[in-house]
TIFI-935834 format. One record per residue: residue number from 1; residue in three letters; x, y, z of N, C-alpha, C in turn. Coordinates in steps of 0.02 Angstrom, whole numbers, plus 50000, padded with zeros to 5 digits. Layout:
BEGIN
NODE   torlum   voro     n.x     n.y     n.z    ca.x    ca.y    ca.z     c.x     c.y     c.z
NODE      NUM    Ala       X       Y       Z       X       Y       Z       X       Y       Z
...
This chain:
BEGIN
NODE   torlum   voro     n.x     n.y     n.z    ca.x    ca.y    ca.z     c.x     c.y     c.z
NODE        1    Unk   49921   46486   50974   49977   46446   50995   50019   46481   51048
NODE        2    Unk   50030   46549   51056   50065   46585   51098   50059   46572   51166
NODE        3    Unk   49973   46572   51148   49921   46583   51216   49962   46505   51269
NODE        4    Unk   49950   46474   51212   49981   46392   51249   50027   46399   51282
NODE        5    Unk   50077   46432   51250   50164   46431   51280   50180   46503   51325
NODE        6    Unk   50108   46542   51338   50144   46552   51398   50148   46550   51473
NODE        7    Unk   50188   46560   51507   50197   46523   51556   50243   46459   51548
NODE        8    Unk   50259   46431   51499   50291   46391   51486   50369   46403   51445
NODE        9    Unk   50359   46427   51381   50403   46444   51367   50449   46515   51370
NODE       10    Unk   50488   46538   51387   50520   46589   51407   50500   46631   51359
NODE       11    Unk   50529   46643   51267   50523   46674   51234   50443   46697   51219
NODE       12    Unk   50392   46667   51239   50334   46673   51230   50318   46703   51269
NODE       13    Unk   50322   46687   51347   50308   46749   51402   50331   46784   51392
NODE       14    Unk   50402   46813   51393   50433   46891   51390   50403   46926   51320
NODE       15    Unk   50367   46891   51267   50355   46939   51207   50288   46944   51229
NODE       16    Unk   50255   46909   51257   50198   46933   51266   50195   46997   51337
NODE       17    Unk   50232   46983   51385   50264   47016   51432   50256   47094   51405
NODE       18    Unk   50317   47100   51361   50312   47131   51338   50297   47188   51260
NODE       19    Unk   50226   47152   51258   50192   47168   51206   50175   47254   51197
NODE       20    Unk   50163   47265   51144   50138   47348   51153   50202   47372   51115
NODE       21    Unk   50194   47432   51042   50253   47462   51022   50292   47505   51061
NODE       22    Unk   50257   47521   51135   50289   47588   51170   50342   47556   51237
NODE       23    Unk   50311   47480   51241   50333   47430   51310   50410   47460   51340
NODE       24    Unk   50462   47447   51278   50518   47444   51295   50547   47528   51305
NODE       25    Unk   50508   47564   51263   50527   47629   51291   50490   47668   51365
NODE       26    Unk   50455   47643   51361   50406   47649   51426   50463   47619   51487
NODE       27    Unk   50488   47565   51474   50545   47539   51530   50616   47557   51511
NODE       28    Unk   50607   47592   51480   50687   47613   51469   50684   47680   51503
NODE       29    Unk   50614   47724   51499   50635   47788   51535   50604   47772   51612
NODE       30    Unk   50562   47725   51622   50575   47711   51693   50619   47685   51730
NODE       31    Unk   50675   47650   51690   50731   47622   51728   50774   47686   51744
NODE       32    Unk   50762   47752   51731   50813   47808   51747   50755   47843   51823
NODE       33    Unk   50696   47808   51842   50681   47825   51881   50614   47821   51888
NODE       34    Unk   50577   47848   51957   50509   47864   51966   50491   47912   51919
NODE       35    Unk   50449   47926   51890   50410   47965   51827   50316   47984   51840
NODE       36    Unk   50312   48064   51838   50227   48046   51825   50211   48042   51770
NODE       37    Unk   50172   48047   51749   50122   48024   51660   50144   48090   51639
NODE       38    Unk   50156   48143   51656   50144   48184   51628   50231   48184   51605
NODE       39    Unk   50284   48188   51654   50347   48160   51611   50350   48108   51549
NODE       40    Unk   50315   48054   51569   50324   48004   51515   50305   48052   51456
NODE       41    Unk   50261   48051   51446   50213   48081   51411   50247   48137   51377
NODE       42    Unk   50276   48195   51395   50328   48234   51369   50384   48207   51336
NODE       43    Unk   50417   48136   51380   50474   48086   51343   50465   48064   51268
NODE       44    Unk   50384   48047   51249   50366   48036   51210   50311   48053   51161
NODE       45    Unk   50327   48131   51144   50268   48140   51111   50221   48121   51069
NODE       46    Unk   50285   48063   51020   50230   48031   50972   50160   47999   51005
NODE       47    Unk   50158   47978   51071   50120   47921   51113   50071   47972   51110
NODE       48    Unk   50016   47937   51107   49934   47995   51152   49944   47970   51209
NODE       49    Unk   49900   48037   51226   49878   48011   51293   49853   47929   51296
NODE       50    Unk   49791   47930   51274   49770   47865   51270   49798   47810   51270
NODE       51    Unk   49850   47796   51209   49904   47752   51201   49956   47713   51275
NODE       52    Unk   49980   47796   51293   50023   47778   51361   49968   47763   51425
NODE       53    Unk   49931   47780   51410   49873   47759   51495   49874   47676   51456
NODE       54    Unk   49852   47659   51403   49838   47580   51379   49904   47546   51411
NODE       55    Unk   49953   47573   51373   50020   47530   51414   50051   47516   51466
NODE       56    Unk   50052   47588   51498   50059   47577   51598   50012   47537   51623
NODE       57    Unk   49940   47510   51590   49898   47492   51621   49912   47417   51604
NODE       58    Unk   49916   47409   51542   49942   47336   51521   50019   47308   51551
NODE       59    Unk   50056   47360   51553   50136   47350   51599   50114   47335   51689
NODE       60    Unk   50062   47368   51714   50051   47361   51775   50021   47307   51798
NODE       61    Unk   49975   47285   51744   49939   47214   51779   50002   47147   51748
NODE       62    Unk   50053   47145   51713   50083   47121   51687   50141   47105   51736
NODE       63    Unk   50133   47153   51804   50170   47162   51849   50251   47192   51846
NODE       64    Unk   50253   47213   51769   50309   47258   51793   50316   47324   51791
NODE       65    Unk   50256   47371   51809   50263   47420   51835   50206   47444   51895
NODE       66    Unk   50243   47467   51950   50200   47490   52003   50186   47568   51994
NODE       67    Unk   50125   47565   51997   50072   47637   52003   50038   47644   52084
NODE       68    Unk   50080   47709   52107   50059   47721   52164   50010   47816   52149
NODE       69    Unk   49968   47800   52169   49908   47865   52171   49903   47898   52235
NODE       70    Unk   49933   47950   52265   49937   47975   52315   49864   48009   52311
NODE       71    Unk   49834   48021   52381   49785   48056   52367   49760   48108   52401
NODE       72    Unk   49783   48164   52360   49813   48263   52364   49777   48276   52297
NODE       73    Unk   49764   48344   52307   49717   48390   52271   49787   48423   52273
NODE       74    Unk   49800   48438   52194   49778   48388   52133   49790   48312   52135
NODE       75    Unk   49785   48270   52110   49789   48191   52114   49850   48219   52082
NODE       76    Unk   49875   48143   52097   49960   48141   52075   49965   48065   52079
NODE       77    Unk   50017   48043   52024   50004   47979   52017   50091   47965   51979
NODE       78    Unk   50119   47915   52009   50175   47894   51987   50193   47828   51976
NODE       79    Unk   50234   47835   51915   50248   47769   51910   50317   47725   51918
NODE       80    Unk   50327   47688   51925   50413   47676   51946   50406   47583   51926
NODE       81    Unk   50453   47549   51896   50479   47495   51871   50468   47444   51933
NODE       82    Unk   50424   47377   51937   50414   47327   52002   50484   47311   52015
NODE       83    Unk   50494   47262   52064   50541   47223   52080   50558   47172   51995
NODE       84    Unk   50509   47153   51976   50532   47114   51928   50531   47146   51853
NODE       85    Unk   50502   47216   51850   50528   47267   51806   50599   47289   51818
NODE       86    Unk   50641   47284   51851   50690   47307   51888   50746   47262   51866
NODE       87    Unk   50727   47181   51864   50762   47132   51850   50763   47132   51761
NODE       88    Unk   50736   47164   51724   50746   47170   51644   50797   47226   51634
NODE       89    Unk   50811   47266   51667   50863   47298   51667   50946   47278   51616
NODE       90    Unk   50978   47223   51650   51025   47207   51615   50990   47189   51558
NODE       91    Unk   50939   47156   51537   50920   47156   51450   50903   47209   51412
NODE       92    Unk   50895   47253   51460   50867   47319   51414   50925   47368   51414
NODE       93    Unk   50989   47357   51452   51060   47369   51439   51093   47315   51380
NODE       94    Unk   51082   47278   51352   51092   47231   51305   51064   47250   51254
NODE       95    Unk   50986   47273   51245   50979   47302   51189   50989   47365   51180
NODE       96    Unk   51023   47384   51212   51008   47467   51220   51079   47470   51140
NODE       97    Unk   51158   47418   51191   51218   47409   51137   51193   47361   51092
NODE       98    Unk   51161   47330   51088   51127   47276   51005   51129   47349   50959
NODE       99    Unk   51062   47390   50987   51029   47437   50943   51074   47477   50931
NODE      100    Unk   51121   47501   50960   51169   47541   50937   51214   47527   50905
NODE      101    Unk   51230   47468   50904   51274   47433   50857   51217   47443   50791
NODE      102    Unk   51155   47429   50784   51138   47413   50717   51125   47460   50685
NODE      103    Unk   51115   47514   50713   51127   47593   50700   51190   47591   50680
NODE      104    Unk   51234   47567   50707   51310   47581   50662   51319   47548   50584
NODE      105    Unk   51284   47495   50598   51282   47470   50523   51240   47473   50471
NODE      106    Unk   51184   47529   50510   51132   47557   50469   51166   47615   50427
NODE      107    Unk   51204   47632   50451   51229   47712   50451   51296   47704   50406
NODE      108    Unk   51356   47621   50426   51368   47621   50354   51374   47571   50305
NODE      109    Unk   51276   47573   50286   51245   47541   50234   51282   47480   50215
NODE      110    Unk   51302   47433   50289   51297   47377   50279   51220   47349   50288
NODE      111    Unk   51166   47355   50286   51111   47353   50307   51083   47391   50249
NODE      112    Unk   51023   47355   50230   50949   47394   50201   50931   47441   50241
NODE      113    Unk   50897   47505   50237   50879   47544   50267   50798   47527   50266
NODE      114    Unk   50772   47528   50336   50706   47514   50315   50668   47600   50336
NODE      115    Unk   50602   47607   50316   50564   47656   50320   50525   47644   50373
């Protein structure tokens, strides 16, 4: 049913958009800038390698992130947020204060704590 609605419905494109558990942190540390894999990758150790190549690759054909591959010995490869990665910005400033707010009410146990 997703498959149907997207392109059509908003909430269905942007979740599929941005699908993947790493998506939004992946664009949260590219919105502070150009990044190689090997920064990300340090940003996030829990990620494998594997994991973060799956998601820049799924974020890139998804069109919101541009991968430019210069080509120098050693290869070098960077990644930086599209024009329309760029435009999620104010939402990912929206959740940035959601999440911190719910951290506040995690913290005092107005909220279930989940594991």
């Amino acid at each position: 049913m997703e498959d149907d609605l997207f392109g059509v419905c908003p909430f269905a494109t942007a979740q599929r958009v941005l699908s993947g558990k790493w998506a939004l942190l992946v664009m949260h540390y590219l919105s502070q800038g150009t990044l190689r894999f090997g920064q990300l990758q340090r940003a996030m150790p829990q990620m494998t390698q594997a994991t973060l190549s799956r998601q820049l690759k799924e974020m890139e054909q998804s069109g919101l992130v541009v991968r430019t591959a210069y080509n120098q010995i050693p290869p070098r490869v960077e990644y930086s947020l599209s024009p329309v990665g760029q435009e999620f910005l104010p939402v990912l400033s929206a959740l940035e204060r959601w999440g911190g707010s719910y951290i506040g009410h995690l913290k005092a146990g107005d909220l279930p704590a989940r594991g």
